[in-house]
Predicted model as a PDB file, atoms N, CA, C, CB and O in Angstrom, pLDDT in the B-factor column:
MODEL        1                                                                  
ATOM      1  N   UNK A   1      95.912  37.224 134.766  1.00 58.00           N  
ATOM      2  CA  UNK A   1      96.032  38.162 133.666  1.00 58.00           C  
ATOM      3  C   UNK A   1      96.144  37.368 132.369  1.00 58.00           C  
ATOM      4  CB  UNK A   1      97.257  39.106 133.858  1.00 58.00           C  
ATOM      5  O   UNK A   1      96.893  36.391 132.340  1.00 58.00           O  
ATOM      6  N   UNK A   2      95.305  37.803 131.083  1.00 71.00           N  
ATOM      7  CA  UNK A   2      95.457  36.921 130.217  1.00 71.00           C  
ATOM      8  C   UNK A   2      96.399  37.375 129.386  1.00 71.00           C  
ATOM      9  CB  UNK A   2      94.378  36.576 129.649  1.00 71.00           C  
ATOM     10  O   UNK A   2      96.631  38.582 129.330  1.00 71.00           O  
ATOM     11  N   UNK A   3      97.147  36.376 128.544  1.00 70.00           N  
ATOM     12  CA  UNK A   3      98.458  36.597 127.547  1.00 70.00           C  
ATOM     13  C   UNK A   3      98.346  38.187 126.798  1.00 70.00           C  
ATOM     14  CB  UNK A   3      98.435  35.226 126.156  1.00 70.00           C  
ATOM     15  O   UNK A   3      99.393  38.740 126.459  1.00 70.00           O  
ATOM     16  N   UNK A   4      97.140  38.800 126.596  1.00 74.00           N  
ATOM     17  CA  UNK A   4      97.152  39.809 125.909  1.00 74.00           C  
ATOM     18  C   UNK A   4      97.211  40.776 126.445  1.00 74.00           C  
ATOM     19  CB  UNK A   4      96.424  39.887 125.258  1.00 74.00           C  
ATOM     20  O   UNK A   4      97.628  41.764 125.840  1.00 74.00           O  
ATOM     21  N   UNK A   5      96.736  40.874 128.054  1.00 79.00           N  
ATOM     22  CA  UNK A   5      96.894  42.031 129.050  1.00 79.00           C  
ATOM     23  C   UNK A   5      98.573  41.888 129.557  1.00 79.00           C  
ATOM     24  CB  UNK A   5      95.651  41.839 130.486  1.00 79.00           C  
ATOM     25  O   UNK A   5      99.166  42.738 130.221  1.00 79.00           O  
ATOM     26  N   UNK A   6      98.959  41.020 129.225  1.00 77.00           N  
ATOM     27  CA  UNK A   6     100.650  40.748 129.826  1.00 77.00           C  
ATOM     28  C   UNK A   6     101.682  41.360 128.730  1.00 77.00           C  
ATOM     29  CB  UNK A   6     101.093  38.820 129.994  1.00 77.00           C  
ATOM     30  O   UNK A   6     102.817  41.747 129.010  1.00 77.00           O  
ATOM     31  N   UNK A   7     101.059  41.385 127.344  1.00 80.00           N  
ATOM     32  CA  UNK A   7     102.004  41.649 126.266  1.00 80.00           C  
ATOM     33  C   UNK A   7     101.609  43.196 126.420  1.00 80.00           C  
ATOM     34  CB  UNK A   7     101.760  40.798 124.657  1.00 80.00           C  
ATOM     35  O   UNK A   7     102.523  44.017 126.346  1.00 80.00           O  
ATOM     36  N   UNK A   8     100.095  43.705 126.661  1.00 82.00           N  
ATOM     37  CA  UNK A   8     100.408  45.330 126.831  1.00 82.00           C  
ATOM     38  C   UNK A   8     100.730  46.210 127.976  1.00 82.00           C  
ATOM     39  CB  UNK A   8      99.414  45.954 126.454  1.00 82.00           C  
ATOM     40  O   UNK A   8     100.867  47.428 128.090  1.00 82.00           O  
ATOM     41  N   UNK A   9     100.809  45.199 128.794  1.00 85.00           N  
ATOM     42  CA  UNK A   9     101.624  45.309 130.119  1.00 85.00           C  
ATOM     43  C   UNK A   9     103.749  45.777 129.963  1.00 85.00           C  
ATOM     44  CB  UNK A   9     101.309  43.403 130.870  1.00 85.00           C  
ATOM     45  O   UNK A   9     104.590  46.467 130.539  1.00 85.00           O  
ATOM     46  N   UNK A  10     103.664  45.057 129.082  1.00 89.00           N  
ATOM     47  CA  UNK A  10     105.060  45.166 128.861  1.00 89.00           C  
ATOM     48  C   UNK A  10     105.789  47.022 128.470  1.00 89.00           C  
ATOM     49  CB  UNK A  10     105.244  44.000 127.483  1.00 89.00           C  
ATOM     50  O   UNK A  10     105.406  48.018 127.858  1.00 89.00           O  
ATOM     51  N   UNK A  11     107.104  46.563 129.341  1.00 92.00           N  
ATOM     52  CA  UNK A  11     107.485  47.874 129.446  1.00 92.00           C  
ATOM     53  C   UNK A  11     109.318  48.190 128.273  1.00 92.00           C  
ATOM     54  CB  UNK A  11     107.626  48.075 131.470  1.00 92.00           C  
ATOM     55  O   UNK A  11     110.158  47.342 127.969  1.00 92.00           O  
ATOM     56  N   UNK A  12     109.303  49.224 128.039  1.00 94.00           N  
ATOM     57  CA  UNK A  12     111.047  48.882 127.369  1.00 94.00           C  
ATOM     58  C   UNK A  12     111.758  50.180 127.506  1.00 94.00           C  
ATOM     59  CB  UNK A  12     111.172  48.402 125.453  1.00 94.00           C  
ATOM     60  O   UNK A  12     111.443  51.367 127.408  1.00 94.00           O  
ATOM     61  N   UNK A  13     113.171  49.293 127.851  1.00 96.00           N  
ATOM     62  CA  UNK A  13     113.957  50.353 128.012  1.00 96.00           C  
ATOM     63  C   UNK A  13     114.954  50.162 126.789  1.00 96.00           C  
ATOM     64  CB  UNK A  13     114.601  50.405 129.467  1.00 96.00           C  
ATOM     65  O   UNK A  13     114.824  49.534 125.738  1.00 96.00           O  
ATOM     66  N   UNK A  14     116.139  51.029 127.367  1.00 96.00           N  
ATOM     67  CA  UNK A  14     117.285  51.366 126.248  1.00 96.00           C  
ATOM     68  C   UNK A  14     118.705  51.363 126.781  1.00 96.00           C  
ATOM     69  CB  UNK A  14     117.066  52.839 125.604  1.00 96.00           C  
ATOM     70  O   UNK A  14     119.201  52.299 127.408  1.00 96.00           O  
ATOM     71  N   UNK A  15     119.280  50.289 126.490  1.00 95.00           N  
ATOM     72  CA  UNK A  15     120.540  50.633 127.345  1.00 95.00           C  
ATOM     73  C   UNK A  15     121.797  49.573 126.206  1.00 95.00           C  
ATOM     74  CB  UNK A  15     120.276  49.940 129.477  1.00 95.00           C  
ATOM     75  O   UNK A  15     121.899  48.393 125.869  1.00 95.00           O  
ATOM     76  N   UNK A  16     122.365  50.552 126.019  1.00 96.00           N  
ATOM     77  CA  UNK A  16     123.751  50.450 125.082  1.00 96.00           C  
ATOM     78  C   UNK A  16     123.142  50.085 123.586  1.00 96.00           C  
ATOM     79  CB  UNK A  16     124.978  49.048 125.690  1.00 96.00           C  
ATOM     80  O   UNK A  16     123.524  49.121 122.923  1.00 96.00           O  
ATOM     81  N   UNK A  17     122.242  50.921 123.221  1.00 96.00           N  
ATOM     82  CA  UNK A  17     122.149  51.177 122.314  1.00 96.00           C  
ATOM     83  C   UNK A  17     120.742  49.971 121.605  1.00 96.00           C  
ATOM     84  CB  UNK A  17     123.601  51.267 121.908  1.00 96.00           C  
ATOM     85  O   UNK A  17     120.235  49.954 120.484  1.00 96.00           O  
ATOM     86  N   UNK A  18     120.483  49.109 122.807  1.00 97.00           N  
ATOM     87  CA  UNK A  18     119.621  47.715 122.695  1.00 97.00           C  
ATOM     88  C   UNK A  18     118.380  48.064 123.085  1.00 97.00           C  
ATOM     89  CB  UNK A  18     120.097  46.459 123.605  1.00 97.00           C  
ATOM     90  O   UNK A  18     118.245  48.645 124.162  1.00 97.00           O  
ATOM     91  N   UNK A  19     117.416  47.810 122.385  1.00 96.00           N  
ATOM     92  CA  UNK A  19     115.995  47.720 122.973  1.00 96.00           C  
ATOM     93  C   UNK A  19     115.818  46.804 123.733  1.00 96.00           C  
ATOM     94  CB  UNK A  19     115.008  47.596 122.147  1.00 96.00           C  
ATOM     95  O   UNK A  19     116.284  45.787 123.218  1.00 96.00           O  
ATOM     96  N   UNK A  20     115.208  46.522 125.104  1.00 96.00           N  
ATOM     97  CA  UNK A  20     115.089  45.518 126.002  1.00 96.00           C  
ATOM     98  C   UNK A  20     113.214  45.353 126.201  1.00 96.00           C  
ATOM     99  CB  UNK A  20     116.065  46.004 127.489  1.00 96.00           C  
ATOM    100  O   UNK A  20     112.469  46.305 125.969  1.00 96.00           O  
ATOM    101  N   UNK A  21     112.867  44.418 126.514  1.00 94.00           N  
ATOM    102  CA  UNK A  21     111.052  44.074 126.532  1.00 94.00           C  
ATOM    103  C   UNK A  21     111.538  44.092 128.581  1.00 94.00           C  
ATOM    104  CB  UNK A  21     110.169  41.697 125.355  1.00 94.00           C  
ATOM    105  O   UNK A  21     112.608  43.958 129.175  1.00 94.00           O  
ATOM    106  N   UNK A  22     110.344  44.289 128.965  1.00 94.00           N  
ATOM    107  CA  UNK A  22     110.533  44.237 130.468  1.00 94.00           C  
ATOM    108  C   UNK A  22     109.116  43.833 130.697  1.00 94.00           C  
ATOM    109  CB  UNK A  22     111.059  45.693 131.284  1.00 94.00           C  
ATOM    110  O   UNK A  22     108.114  44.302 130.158  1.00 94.00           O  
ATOM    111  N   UNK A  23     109.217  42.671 131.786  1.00 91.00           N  
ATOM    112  CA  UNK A  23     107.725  42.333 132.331  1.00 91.00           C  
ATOM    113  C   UNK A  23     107.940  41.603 133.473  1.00 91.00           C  
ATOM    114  CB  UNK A  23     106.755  41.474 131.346  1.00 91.00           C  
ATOM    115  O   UNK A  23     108.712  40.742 133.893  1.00 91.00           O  
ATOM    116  N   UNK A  24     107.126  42.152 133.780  1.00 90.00           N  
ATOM    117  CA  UNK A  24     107.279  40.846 135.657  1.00 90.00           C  
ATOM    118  C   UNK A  24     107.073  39.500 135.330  1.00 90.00           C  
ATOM    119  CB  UNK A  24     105.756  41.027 137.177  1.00 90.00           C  
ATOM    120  O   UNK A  24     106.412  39.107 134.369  1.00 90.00           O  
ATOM    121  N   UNK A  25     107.832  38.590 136.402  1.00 92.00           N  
ATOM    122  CA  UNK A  25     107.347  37.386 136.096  1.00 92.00           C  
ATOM    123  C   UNK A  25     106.016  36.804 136.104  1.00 92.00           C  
ATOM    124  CB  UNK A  25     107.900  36.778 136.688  1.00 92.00           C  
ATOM    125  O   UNK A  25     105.650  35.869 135.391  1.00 92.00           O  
ATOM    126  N   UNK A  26     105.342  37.407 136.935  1.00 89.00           N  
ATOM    127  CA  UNK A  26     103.614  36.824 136.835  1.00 89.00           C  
ATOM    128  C   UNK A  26     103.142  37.113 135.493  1.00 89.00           C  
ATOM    129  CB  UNK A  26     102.415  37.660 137.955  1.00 89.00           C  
ATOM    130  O   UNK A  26     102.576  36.145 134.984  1.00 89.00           O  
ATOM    131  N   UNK A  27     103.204  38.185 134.742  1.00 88.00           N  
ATOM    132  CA  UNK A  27     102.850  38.425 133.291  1.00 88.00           C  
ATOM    133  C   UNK A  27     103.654  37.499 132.692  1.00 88.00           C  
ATOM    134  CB  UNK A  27     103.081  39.866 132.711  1.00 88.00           C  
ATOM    135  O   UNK A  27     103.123  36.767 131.857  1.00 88.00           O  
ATOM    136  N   UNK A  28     104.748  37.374 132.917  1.00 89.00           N  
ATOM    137  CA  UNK A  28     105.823  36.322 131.790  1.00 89.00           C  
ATOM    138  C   UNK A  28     105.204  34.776 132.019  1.00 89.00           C  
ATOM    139  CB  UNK A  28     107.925  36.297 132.375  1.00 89.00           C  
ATOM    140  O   UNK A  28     105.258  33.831 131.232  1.00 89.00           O  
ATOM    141  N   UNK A  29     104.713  34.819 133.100  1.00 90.00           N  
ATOM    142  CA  UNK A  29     103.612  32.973 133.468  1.00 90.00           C  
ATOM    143  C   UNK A  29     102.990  33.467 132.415  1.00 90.00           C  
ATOM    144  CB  UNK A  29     102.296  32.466 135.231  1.00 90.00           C  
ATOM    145  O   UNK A  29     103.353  33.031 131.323  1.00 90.00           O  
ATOM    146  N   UNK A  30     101.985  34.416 132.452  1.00 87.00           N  
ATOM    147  CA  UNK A  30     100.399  34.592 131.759  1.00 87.00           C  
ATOM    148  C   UNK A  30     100.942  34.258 130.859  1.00 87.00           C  
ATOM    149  CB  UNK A  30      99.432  35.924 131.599  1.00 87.00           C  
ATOM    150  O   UNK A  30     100.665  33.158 130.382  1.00 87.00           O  
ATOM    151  N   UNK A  31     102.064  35.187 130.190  1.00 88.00           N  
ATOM    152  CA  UNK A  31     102.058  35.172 128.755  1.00 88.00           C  
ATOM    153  C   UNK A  31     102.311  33.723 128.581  1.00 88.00           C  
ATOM    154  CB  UNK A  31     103.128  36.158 128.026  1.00 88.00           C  
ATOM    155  O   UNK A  31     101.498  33.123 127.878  1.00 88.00           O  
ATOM    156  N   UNK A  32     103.190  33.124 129.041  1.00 91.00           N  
ATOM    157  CA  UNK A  32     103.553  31.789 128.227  1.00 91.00           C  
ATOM    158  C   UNK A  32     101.842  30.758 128.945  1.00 91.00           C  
ATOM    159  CB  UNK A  32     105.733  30.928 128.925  1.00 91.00           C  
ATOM    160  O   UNK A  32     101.008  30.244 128.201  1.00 91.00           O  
ATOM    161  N   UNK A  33     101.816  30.749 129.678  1.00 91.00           N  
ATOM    162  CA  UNK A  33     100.543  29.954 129.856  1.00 91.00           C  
ATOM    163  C   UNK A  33      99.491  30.385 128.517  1.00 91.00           C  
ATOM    164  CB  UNK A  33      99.813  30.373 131.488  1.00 91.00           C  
ATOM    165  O   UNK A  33      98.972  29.442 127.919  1.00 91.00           O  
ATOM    166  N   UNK A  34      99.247  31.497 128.152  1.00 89.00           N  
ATOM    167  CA  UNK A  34      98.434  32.119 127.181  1.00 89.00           C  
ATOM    168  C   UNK A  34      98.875  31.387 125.883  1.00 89.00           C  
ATOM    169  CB  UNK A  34      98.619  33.731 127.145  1.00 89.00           C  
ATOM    170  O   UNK A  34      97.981  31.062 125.102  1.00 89.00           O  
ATOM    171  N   UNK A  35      99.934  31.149 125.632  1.00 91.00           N  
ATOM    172  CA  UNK A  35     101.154  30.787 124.116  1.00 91.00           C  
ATOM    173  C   UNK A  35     100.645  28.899 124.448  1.00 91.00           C  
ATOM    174  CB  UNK A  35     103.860  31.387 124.525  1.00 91.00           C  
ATOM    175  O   UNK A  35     100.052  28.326 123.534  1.00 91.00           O  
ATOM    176  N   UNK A  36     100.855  28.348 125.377  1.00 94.00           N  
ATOM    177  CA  UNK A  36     100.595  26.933 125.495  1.00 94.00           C  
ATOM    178  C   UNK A  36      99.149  27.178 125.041  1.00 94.00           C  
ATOM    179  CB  UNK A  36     100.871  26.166 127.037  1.00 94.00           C  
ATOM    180  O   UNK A  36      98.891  26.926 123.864  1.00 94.00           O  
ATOM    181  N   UNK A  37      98.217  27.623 125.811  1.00 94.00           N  
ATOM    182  CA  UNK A  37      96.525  27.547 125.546  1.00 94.00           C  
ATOM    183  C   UNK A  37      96.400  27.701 124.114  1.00 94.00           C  
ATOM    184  CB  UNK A  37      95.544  28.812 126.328  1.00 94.00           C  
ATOM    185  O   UNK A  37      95.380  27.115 123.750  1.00 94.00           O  
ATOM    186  N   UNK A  38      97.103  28.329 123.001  1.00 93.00           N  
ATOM    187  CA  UNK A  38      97.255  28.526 121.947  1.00 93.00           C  
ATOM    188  C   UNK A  38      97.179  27.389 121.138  1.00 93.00           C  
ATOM    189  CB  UNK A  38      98.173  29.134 121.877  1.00 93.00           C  
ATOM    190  O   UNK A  38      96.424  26.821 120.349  1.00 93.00           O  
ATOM    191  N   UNK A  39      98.555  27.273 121.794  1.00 97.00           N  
ATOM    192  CA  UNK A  39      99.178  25.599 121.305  1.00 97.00           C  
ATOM    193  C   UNK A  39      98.302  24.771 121.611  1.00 97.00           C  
ATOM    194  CB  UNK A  39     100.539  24.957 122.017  1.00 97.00           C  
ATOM    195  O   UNK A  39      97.978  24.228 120.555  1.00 97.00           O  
ATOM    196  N   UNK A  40      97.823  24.424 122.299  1.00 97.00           N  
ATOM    197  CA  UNK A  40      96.507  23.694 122.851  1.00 97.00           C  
ATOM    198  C   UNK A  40      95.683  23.256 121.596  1.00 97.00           C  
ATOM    199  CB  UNK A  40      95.530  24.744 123.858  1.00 97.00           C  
ATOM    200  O   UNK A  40      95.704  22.158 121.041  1.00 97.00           O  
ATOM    201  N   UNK A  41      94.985  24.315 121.291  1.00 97.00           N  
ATOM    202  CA  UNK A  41      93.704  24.524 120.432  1.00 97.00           C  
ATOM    203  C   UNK A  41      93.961  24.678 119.233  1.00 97.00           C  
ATOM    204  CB  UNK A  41      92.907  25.584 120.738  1.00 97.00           C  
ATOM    205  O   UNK A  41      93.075  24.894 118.407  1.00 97.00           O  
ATOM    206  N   UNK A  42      94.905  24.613 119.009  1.00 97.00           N  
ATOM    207  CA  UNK A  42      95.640  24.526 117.389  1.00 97.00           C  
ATOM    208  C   UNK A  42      95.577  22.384 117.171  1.00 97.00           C  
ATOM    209  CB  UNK A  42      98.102  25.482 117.505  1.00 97.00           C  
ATOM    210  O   UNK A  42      95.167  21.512 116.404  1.00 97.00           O  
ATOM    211  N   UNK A  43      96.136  22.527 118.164  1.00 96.00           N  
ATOM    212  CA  UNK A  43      96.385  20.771 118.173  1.00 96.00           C  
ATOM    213  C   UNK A  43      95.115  20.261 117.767  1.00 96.00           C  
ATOM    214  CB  UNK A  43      96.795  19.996 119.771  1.00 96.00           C  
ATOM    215  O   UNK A  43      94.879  19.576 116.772  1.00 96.00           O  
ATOM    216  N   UNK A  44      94.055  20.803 118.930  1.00 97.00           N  
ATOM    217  CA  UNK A  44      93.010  20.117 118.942  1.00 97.00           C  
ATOM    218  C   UNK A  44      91.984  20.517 117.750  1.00 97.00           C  
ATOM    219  CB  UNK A  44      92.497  20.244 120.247  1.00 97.00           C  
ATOM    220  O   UNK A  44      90.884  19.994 117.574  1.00 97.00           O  
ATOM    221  N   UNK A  45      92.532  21.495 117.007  1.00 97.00           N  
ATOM    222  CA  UNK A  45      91.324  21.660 115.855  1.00 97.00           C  
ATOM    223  C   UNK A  45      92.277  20.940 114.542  1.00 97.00           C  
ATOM    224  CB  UNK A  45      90.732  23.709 115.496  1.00 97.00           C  
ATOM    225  O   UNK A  45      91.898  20.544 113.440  1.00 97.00           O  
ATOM    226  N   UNK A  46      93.623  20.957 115.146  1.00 96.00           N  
ATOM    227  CA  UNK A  46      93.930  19.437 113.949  1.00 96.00           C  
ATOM    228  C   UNK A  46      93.496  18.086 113.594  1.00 96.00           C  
ATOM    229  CB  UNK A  46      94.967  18.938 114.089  1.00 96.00           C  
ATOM    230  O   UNK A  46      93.284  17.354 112.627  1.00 96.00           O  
ATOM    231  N   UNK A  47      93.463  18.148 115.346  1.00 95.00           N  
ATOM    232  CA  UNK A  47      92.725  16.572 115.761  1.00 95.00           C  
ATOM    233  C   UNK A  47      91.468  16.079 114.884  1.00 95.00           C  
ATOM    234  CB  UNK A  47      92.061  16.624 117.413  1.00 95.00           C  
ATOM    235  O   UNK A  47      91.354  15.054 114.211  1.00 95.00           O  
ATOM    236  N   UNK A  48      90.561  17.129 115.103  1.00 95.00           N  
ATOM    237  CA  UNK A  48      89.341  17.346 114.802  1.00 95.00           C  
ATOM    238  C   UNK A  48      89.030  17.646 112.860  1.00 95.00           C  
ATOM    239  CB  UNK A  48      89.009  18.633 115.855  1.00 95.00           C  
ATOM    240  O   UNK A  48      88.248  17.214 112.013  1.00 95.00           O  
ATOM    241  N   UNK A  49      89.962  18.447 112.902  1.00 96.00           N  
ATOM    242  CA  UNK A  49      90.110  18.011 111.311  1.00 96.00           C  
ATOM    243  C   UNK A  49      90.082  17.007 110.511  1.00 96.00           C  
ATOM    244  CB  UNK A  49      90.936  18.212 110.934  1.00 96.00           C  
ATOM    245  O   UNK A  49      89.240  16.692 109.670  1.00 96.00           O  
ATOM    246  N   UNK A  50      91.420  16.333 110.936  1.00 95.00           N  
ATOM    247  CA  UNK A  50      91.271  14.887 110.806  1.00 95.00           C  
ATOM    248  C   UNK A  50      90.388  13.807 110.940  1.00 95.00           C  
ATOM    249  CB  UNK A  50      91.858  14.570 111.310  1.00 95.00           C  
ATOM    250  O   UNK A  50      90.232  13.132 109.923  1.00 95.00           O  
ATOM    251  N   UNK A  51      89.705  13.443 112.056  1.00 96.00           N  
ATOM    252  CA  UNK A  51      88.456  12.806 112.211  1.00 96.00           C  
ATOM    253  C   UNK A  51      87.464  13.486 111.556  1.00 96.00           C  
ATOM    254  CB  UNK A  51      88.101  12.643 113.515  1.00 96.00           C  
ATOM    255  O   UNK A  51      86.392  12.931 111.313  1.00 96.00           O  
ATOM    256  N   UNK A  52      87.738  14.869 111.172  1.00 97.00           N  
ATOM    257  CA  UNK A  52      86.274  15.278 109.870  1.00 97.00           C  
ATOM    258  C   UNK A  52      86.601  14.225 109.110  1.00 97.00           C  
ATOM    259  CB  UNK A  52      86.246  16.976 108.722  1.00 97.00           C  
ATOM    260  O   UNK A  52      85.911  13.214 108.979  1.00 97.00           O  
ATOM    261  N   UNK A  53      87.600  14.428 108.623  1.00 97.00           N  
ATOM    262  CA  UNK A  53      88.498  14.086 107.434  1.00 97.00           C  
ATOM    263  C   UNK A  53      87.905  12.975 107.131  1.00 97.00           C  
ATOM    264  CB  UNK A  53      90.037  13.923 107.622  1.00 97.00           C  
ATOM    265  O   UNK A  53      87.192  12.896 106.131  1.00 97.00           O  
ATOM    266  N   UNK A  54      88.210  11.493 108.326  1.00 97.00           N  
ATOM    267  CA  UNK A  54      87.790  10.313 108.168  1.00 97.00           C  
ATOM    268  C   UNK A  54      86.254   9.826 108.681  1.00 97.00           C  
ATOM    269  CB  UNK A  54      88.779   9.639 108.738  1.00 97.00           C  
ATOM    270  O   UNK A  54      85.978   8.742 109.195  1.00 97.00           O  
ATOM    271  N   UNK A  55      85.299  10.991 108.379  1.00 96.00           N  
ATOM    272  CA  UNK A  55      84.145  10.491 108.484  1.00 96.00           C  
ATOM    273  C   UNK A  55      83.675  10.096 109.970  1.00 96.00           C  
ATOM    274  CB  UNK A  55      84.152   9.450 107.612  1.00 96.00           C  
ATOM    275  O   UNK A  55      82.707   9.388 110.247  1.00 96.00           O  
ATOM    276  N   UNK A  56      84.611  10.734 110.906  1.00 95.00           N  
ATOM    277  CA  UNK A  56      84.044  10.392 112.298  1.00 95.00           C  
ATOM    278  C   UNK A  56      84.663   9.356 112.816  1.00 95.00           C  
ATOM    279  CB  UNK A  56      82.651  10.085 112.345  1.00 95.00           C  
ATOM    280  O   UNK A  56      84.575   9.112 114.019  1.00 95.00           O  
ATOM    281  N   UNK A  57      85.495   8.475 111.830  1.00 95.00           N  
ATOM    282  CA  UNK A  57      86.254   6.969 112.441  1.00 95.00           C  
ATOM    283  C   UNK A  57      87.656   7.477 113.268  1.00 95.00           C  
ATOM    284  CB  UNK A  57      86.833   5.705 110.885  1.00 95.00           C  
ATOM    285  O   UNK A  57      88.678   7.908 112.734  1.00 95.00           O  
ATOM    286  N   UNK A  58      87.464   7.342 114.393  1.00 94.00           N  
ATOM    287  CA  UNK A  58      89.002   7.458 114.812  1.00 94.00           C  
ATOM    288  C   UNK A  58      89.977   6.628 114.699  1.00 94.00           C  
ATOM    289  CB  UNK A  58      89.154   7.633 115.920  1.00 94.00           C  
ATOM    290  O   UNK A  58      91.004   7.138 115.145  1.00 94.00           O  
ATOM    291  N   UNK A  59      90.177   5.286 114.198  1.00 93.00           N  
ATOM    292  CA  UNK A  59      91.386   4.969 113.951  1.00 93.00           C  
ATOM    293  C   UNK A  59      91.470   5.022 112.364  1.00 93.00           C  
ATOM    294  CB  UNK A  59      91.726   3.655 114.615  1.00 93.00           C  
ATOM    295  O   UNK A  59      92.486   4.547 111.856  1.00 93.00           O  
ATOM    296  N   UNK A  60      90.538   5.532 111.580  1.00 94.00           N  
ATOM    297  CA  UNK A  60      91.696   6.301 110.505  1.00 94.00           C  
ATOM    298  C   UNK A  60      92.019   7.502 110.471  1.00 94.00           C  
ATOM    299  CB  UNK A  60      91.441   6.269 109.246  1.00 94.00           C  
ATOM    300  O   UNK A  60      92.739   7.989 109.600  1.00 94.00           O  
ATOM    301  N   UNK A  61      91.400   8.264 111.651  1.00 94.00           N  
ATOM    302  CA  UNK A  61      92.156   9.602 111.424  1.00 94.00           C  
ATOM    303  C   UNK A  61      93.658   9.720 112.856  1.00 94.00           C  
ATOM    304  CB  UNK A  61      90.641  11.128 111.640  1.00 94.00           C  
ATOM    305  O   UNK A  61      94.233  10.614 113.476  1.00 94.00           O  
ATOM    306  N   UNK A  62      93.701   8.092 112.758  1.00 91.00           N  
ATOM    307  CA  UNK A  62      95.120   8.049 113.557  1.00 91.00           C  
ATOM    308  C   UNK A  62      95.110   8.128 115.454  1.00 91.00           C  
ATOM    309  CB  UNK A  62      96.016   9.557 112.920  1.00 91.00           C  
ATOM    310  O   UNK A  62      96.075   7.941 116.195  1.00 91.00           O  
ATOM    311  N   UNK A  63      93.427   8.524 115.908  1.00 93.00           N  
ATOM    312  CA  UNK A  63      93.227   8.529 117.222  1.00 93.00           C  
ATOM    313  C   UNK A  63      94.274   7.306 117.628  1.00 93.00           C  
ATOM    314  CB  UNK A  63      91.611   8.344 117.610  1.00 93.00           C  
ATOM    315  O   UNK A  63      94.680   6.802 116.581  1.00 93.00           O  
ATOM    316  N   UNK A  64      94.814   6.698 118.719  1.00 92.00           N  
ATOM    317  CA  UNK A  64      94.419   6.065 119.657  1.00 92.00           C  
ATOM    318  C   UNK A  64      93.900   5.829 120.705  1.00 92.00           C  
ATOM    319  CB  UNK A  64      94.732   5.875 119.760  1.00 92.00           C  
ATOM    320  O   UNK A  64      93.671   6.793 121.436  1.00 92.00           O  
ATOM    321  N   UNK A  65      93.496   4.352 121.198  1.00 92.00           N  
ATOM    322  CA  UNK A  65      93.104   4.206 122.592  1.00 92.00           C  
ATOM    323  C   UNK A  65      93.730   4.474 123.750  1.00 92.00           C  
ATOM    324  CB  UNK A  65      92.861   3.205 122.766  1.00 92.00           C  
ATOM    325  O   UNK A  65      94.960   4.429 123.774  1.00 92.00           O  
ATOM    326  N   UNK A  66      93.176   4.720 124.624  1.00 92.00           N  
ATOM    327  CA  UNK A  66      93.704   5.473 126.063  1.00 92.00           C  
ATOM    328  C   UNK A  66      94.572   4.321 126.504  1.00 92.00           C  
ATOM    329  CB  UNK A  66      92.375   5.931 127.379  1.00 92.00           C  
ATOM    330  O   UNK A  66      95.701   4.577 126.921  1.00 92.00           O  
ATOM    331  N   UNK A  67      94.195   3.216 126.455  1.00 90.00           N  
ATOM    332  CA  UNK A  67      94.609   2.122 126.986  1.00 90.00           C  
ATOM    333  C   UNK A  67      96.238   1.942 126.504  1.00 90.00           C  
ATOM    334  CB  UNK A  67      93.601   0.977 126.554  1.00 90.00           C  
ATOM    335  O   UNK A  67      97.125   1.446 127.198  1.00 90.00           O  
ATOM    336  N   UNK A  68      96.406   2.560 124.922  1.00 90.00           N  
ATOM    337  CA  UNK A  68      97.392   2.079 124.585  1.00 90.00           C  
ATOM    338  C   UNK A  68      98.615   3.475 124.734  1.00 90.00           C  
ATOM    339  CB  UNK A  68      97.059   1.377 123.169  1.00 90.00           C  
ATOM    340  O   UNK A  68      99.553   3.175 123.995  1.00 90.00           O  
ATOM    341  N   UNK A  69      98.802   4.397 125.197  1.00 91.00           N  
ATOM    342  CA  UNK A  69      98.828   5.496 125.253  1.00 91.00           C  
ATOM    343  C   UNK A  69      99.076   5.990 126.941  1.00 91.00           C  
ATOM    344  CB  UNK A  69      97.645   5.871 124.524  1.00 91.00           C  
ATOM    345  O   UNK A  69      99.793   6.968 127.152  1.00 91.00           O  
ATOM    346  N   UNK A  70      98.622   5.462 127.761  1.00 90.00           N  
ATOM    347  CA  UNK A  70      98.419   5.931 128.978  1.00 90.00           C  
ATOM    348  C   UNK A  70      99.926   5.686 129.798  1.00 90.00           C  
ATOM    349  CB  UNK A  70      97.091   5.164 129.610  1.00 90.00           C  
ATOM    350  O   UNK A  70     100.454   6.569 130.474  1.00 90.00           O  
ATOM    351  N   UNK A  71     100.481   4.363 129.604  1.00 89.00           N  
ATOM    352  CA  UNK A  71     101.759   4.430 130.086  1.00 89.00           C  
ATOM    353  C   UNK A  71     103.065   5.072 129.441  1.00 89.00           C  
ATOM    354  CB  UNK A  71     101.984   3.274 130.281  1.00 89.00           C  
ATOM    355  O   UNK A  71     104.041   5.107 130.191  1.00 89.00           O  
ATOM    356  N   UNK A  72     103.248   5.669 127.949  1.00 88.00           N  
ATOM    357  CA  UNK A  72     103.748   6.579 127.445  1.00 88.00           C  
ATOM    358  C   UNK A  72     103.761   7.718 128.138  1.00 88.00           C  
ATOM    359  CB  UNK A  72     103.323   6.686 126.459  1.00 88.00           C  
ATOM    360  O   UNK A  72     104.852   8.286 128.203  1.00 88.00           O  
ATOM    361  N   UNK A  73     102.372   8.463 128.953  1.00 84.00           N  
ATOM    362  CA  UNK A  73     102.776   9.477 129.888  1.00 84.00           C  
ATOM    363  C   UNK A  73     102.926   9.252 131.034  1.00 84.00           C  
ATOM    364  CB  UNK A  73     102.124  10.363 129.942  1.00 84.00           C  
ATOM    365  O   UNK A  73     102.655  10.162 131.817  1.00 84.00           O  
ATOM    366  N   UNK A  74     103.243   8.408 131.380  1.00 75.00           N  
ATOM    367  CA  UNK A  74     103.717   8.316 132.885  1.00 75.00           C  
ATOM    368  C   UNK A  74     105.056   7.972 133.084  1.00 75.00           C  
ATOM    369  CB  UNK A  74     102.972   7.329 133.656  1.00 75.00           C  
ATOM    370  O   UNK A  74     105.507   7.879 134.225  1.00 75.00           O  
TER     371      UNK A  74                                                      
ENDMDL                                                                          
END                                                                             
């Protein structure tokens, strides 16, 4: 289900006077999986900005190499 079928999926109740959001957890995955994919493609059209920016050169628009980078995620 994608993030937008999960947010109109959502149900609400009323209790002590509080509005509450209600959703199953498989929609509450979508949704946040949907919110990361977001986050995702925001990053990456920064990325990409930037290397507009610098004419296509990636180490002035701050890229690094995999090489230097790769044991940071592990």
């Amino acid at each position: 289900m994608a993030g937008l079928e999960a947010l109109q999926a959502v149900q609400f109740v009323t209790r002590k006077g509080k509005r509450f959001a209600v959703l199953s957890a498989e929609d509450w995955e979508a949704l946040i999986e949907w919110l990361e994919i977001l986050e995702d493609a925001q990053i990456a059209r920064e990325a990409f900005a930037e290397l507009k920016a610098a004419k296509g050169n990636r180490v002035r628009a701050g890229w690094r190499k995999w090489d230097e980078v790769e044991s940071e995620l592990a």
